[in-house]
LUMGUMI-752702 format. One record per residue: x, y, z of N, C-alpha, C in turn; residue in one letter. Coordinates in steps of 0.2 Angstrom, whole numbers, plus 5000, padded with zeros to 4 digits. Layout:
REM residues N
XYZXYZXYZA/...
REM end
This chain:
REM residues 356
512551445127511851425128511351445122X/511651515119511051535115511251475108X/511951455107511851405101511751345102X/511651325108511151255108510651265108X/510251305110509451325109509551325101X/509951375097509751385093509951315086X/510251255092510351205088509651155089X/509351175096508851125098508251135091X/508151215092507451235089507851215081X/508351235079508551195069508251115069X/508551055074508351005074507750985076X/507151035080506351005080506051025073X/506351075072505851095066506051055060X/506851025060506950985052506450935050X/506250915048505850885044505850785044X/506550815044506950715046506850705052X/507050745059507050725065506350685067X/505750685065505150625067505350545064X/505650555059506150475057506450475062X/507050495064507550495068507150465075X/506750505077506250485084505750405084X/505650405077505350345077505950285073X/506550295074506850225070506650225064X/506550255060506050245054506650215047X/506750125048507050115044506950135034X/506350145035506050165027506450205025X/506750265028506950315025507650305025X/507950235026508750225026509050255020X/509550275021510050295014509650375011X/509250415013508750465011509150505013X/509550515020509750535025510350495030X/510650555036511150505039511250565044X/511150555050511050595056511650585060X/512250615062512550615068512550635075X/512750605081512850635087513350685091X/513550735090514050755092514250745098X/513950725105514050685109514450635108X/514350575103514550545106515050515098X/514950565093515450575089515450535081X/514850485083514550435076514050445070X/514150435068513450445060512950415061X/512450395060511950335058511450355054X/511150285054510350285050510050285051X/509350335048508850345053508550285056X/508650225054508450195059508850135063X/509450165063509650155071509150125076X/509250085079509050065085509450055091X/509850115090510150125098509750195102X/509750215107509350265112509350315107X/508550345107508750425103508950465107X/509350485102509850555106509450605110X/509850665112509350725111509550775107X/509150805106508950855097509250885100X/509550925104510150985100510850965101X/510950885099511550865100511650825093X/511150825089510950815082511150865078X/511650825073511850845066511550805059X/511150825054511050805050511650795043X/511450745037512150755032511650715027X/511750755021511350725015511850655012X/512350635016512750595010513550565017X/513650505018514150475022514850515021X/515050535016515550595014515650635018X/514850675019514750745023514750735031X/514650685031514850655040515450645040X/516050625035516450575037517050665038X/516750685032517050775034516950815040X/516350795042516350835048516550835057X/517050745054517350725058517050665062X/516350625061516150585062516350515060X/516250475063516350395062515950355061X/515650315059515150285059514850225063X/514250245065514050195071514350105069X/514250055075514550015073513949965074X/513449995076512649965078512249945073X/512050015068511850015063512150025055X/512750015055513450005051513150055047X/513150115044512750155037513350155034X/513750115033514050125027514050065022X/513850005024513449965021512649925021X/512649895018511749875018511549895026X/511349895025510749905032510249835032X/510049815037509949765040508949745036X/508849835034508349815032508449825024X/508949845021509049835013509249745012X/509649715018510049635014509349615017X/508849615021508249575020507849585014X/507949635011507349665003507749614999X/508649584999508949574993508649484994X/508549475001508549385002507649375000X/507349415001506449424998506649424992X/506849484988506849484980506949404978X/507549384980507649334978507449274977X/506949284985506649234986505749224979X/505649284979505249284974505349294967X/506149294967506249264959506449184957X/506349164963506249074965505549054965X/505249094968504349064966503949074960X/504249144957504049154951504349104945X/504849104946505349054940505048964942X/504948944947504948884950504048854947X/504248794943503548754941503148734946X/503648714952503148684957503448734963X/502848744967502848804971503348794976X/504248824978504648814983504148794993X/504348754996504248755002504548795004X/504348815012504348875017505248835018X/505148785020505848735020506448775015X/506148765010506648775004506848835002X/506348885003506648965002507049005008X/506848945016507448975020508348945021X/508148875019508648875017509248915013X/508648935007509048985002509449045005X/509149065012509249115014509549115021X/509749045022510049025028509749025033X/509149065032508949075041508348995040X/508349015048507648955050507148975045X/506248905043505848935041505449005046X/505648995052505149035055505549105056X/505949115056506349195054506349205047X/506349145042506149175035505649205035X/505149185036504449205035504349265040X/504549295044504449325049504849375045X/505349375043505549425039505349445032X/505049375028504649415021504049445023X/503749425028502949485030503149525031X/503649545034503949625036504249645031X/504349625026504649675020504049665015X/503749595015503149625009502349625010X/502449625018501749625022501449555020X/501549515015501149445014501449395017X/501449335018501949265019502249235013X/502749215014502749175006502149135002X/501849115006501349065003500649105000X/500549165004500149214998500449244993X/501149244993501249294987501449234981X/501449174984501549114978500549124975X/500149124978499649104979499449164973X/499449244976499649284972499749284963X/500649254961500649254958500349204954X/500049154958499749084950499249114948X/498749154953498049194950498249234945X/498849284945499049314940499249284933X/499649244933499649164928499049144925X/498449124934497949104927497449144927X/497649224925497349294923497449294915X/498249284915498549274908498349234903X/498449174907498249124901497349134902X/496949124904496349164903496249214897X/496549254899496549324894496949304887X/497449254887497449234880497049194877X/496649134879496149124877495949044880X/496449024886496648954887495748924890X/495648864891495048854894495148854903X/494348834905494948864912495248804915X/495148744913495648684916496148684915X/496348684907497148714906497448764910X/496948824910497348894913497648874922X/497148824924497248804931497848764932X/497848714927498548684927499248684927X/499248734922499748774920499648814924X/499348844926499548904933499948874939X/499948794939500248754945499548744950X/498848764949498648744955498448664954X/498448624960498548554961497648534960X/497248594966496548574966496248614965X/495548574959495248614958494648654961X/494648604968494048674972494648714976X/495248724976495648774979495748834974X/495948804966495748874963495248904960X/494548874961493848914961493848964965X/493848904973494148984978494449034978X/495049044975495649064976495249124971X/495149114965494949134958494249194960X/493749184965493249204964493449274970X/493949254973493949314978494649354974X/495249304970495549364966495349384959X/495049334956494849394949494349414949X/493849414956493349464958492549434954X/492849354953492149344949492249264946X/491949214946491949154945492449134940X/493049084940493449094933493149084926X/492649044926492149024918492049114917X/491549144921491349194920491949234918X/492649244920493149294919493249264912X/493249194909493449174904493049184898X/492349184901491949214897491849294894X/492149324897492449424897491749414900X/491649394908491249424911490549434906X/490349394906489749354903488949394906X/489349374912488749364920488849414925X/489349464921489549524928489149574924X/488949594929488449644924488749724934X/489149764929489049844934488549894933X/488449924935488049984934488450054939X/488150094934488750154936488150214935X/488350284939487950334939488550364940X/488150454938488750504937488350574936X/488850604944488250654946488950714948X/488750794949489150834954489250814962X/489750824963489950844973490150904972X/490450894979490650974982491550954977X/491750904976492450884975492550874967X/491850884961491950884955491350844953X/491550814948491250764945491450684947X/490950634949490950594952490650524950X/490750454950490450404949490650364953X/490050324951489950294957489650224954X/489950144953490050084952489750064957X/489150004955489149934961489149864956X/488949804958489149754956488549734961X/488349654960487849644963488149634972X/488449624972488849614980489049704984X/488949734980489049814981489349844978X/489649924981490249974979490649934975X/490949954971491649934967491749974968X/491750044965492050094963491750174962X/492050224967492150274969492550324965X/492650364958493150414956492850474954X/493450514956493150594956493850604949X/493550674945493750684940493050754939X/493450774931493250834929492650804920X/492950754920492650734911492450684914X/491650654911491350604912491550554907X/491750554901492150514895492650474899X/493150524903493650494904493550434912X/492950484917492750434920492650364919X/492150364914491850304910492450254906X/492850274906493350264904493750224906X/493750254914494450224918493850154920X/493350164923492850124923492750034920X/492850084912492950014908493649994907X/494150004912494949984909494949954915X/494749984921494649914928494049834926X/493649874922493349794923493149794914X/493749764912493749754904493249704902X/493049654906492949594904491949604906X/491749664908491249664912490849704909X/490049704910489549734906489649794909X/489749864909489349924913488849934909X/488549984912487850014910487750064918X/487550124910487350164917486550144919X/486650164924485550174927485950204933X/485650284932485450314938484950314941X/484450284940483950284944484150204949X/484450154946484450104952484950134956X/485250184955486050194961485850274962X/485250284963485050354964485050364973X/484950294976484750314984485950274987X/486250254984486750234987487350304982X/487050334977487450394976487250444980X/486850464983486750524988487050504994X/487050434996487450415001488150434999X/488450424994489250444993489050494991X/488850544991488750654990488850644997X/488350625002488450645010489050615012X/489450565010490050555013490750605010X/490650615004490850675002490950735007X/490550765005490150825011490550825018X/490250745020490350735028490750685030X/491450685028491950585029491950575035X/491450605040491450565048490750535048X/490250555043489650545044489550445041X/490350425038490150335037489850345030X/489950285030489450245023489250155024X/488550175026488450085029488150065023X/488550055015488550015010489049955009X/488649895007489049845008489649865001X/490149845000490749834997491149794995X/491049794987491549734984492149754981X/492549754988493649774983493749704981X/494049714978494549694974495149714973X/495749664977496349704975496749614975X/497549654976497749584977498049574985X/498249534989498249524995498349574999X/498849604999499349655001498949725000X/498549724995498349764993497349804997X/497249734998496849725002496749725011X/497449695013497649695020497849795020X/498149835015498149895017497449915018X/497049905015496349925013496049925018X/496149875020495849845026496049905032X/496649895034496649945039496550025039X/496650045033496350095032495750145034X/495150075032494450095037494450095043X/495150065046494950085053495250145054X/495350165053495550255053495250285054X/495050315059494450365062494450425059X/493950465058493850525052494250565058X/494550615055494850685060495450655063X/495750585057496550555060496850575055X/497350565055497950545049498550485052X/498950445048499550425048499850425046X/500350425045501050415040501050345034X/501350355029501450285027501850235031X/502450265036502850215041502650185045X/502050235047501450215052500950165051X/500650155046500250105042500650045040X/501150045037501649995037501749955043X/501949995050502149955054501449925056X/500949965055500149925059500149865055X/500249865048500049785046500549725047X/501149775049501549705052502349705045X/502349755043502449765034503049835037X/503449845044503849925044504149935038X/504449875033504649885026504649925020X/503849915021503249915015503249985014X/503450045016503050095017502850115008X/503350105002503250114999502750084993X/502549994993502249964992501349994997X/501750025002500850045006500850105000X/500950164999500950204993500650184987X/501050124984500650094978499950074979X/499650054987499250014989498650094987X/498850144991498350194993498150214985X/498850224982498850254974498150204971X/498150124969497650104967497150104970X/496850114975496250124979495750134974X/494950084974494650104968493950124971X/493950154979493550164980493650244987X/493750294982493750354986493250364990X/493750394997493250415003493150365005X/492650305002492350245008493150205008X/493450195005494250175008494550245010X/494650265014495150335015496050325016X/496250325008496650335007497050405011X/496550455008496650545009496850545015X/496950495022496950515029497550495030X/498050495023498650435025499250515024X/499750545026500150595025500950565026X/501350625023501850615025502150595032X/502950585034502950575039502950645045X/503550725039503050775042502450805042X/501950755041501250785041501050825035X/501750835030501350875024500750825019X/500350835011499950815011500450775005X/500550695005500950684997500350684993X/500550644986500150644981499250604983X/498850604978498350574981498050544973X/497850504974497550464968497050544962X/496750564967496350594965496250704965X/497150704967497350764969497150784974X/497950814976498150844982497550884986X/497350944980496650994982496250944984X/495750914983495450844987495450844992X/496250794992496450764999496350805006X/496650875003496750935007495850965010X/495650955006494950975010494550925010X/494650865010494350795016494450815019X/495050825022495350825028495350885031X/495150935029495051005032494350985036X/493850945032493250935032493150905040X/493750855040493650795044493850835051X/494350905051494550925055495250895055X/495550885052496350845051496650885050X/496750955048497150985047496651075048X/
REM end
């Protein structure tokens, strides 16, 4: 009795067991969990009944289970891909088909490639790259005609050669991805005019970006050089200029969200990201101050259980600290990972917010 208690209290306290309890495919191959009941290996995301914890053996490596006498489930096979690694390999490939491809593949043609029907193809690229194929095609041509822009193409060439068909689809398309009218981005933002202030918080040295449409941008740092800096390497093509007297009454509003991240900020806001990039963004403000969730958690909410790692790139680029709250997003044991803007930061948000 006393060594299964003392196997129960080993497995609540390890750190993998909350994978294991949530199927957390993300963290496949990280780890590999046996059941000494019933004598098998798996992956932490298995989807057969979770065990119970003090019948739980952990093993850094399919070697270390196969030593200990264990066999490998036949559910979740952990000795080959995992169900959610050969879905990442039939997506990779499917978007080295879009990216390589003049004319944009059909939903038709990329399932094909991949044998499933269109509607399980698609159901399965959202779940590994949180977009459909036809945004991250869409995605990619904007990036295209970012490039040929930036070398110096005009913008009905950069349009056509980017593959788009119509030209009021890529005005559209254009104005909500390059954050500004294409003429204007060809012009190095001619007509974008930012303004920026830079003031103390309680969390350092602080700026604070708007555009005519609102916020852009929120960073904390120690050097105003380097602020002003990162400033003009997000929006290269764009006029800044400081005037802190026009951003005097919406920089006191971000000091008191600082201060206070349950008190809000009812500023309008102009992100910019790329689809994916946005849809995290998005869910993110709905995060109640005094919450936190996991990247595995946030992944599955947008629909993306895949993603967790692509959600990290997402929080890492966040260009607006605090009013996107990034800082509420933790590991799966609830410790603090990295934070755009450091750890010490993230750590007293969220002390603030009552999260920890």
């Amino acid at each position: 009795m006393t060594t299964q208690r003392a196997r129960l209290a080993a497995t609540l306290s390890d750190p993998r067991w909350p994978d294991v309890q949530n199927h957390n495919s993300a963290v496949d191959g990280r780890f590999w969990f046996a059941v000494a009941t019933t004598g098998v290996f798996c992956r932490p995301g298995c989807g057969a009944r979770t065990p119970r914890p003090e019948n739980v053996r952990f093993f850094d490596s399919i070697d270390a289970a196969k030593a200990a006498g264990f066999r490998a489930c036949k559910r979740c096979r952990p000795e080959g891909l995992s169900d959610a690694a050969a879905n990442r390999v039939l997506v990779e490939a499917a978007c080295q088909r879009i990216d390589g491809a003049e004319r944009e593949p059909t939903l038709a043609e990329l399932a094909a490639d991949a044998d499933l029907s269109p509607y399980h193809f698609q159901r399965m690229f959202k779940t590994v790259l949180g977009i459909s194929p036809k945004q991250y095609a869409k995605a990619r041509r904007l990036q295209s005609a970012r490039e040929r822009l930036d070398a110096g193409s005009d913008v009905t060439t950069a349009m056509h050669d980017a593959g788009f068909g119509s030209p009021s689809r890529f005005h559209a398309d254009a104005r909500s991805g390059l954050g500004m009218a294409a003429h204007t981005y060809r012009d190095s933002g001619r007509n974008e005019r930012i303004r920026y202030a830079l003031g103390d918080s309680s969390l350092g040295r602080v700026l604070v970006a708007e555009t005519d449409r609102g916020l852009c941008t929120i960073l904390f740092g120690e050097d105003d050089t380097a602020l002003v800096a990162d400033l003009h390497a997000r929006f290269a093509r764009a006029d800044c200029i400081s005037d802190d007297a026009a951003l005097a009454k919406h920089f006191t509003d971000v000091i008191q969200l600082v201060d206070d991240p349950a008190h809000g900020l009812d500023l309008p806001l102009d992100i910019r990201g790329t689809a994916f990039q946005q849809k995290v963004w998005s869910q993110l403000r709905r995060i109640p101050a005094g919450r936190t969730v996991s990247y595995s958690e946030l992944a599955t909410q947008i629909g993306a259980p895949d993603a967790a790692r692509a959600i990290a790139g997402a929080c890492a680029a966040n260009p607006l600290a605090v009013a996107i709250p990034c800082h509420r997003v933790v590991r799966a044991d609830g410790a603090l990972s990295g934070y755009r803007w450091g750890v010490q930061r993230k750590k007293k948000l969220l002390q603030r917010e009552g999260a920890i």
